[in-house]
PAVO-481551 format. One record per atom (N, C-alpha, C, O, CB): z, x negated, y. Coordinates in steps of 0.05 Angstrom, whole numbers, plus 5000, padded with zeros to 4 digits. Atoms other than C-alpha are relative to their C-alpha. Last residue first. Glycine has a CB too. Example, Ala and Ser with C-alpha at 12.3 -4.5 7.8 and 13.67 -1.06 7.14 Angstrom:
! residues 2
499950164976 514347274979 501450155022 501850055044 497149915009 500049824976 515647544910 500049825024 501349615024 502550205001 
END
This chain:
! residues 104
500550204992 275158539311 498249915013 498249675018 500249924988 502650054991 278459179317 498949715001 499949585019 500050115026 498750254997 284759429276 497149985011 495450145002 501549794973 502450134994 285960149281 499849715006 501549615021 498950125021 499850314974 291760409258 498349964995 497549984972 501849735003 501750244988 293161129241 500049825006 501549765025 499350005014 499850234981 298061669228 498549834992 498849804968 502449885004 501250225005 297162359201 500449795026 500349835050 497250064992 498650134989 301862999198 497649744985 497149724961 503650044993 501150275017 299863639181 500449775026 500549805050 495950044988 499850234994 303664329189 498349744992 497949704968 502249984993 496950034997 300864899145 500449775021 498449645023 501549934971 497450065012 292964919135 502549965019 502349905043 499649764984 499150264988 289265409166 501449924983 502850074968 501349995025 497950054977 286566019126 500949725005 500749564986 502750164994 497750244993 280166029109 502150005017 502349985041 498949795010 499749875035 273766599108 502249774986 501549704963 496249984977 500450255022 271266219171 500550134967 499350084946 502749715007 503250065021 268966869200 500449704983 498949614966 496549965024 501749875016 274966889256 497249984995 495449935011 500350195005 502549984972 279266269258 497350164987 495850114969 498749625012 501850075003 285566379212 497250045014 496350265021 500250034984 502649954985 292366269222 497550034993 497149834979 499649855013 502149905025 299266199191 498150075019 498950185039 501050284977 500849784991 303865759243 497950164976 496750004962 498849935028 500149935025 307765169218 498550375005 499650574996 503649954984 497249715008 310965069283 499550114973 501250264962 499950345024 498249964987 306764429305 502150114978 503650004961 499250175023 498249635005 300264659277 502449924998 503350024977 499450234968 501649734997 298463869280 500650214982 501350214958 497249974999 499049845019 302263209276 498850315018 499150385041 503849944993 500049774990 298562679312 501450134971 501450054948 497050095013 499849745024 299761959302 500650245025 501650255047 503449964969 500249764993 296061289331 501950264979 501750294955 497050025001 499549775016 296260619319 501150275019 502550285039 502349914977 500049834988 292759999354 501150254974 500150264951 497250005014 498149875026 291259349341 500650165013 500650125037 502449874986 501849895021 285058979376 501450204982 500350304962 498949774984 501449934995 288158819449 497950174972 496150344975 499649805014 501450224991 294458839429 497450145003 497050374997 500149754980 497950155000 300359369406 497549695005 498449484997 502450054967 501850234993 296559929440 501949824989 504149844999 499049955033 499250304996 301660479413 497749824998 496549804977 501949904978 502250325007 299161179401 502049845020 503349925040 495650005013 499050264983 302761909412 497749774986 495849804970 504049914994 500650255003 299962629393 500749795008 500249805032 498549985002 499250224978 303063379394 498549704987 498449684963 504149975001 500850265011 299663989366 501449795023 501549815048 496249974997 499650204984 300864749377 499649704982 499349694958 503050055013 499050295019 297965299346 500149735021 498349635036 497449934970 500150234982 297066009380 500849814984 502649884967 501550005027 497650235021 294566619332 500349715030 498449645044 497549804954 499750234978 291267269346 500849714993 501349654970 502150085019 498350044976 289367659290 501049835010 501649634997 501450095001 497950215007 283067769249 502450055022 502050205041 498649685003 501450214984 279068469240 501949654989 502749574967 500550125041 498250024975 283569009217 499449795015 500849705034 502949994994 499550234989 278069359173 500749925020 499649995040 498849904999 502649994969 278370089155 501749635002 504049564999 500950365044 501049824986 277569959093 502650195016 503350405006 498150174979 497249864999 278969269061 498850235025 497550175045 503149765011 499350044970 272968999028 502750185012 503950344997 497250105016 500149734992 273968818954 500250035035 501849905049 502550154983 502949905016 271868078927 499650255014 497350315022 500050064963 502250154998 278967848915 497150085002 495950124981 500149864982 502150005023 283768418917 497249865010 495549965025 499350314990 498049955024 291868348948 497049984975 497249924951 502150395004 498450185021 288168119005 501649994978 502749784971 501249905009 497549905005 282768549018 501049864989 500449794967 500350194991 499249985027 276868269051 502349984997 503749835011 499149834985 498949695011 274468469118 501849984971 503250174963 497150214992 499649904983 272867769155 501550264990 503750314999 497950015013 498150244987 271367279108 500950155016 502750015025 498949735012 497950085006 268167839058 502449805020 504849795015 499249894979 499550275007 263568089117 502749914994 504649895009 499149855019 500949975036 260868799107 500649744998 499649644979 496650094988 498549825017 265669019172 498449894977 499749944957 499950345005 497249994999 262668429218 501250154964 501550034943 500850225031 499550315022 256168549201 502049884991 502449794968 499349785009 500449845034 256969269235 500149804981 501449824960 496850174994 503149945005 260168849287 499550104976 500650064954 498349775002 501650135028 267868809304 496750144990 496350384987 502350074970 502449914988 271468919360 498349914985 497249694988 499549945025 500149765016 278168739331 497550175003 497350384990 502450155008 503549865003 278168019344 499550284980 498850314957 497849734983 500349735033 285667879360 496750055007 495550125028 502750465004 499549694997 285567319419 499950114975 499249974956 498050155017 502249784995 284266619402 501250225008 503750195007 498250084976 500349744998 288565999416 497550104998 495450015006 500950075019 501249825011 289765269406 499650194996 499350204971 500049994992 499949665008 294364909443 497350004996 495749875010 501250265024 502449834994 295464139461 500450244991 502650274981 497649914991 499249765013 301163589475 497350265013 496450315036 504050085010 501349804998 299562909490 501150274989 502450264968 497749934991 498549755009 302962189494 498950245007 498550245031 502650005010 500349694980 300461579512 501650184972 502750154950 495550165010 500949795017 301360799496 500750295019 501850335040 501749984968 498850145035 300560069517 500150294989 498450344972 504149794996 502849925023 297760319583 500349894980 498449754973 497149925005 502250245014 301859919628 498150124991 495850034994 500949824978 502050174976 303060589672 500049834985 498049904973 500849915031 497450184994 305060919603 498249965025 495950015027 501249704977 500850405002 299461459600 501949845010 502649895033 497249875018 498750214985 302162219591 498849744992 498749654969 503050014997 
END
């Protein structure tokens, strides 16, 4: 959403994959992908790939002049556990940053 002045907006987004269970011979010998979580290092046999995950995000901002300006997004929403497959990383938790931009 854009105010009609345009002083500030408002957004709400998603993030999704599907379950990646179709997995490549490379796939299966790859720690970020197969590795057993209870054992660092060990692959987990038969490998369950990654699974699905949706994460939401909302953002607003305030124009408060032509050069000043703040912004905040708070992202993964719902606190969702996730991780995007082959990074070898799970998402972090909720996060919350705000902004101002000063322009001269």
């Amino acid at each position: 959403y854009l105010a009609p002045e345009g002083r500030w907006y408002a957004e709400v987004g998603a993030r999704f994959a599907g379950e990646q269970t179709r997995l490549s011979p490379g796939d299966l010998k790859d720690a970020r992908i197969c590795e057993d979580a209870r054992h660092s290092g060990v692959l987990q046999a038969p490998c369950d790939g990654t699974p699905a995950f949706l994460v939401a995000d909302i953002r607003t901002g305030y124009r408060f002049s032509r050069s000043i300006r703040a912004d905040l997004a708070v992202t993964n929403l719902f606190d969702s556990s996730y991780r995007r497959h082959g990074s070898g990383f799970d998402a972090p938790g909720v996060n919350a940053r705000l902004s101002v931009t000063a322009q001269f």
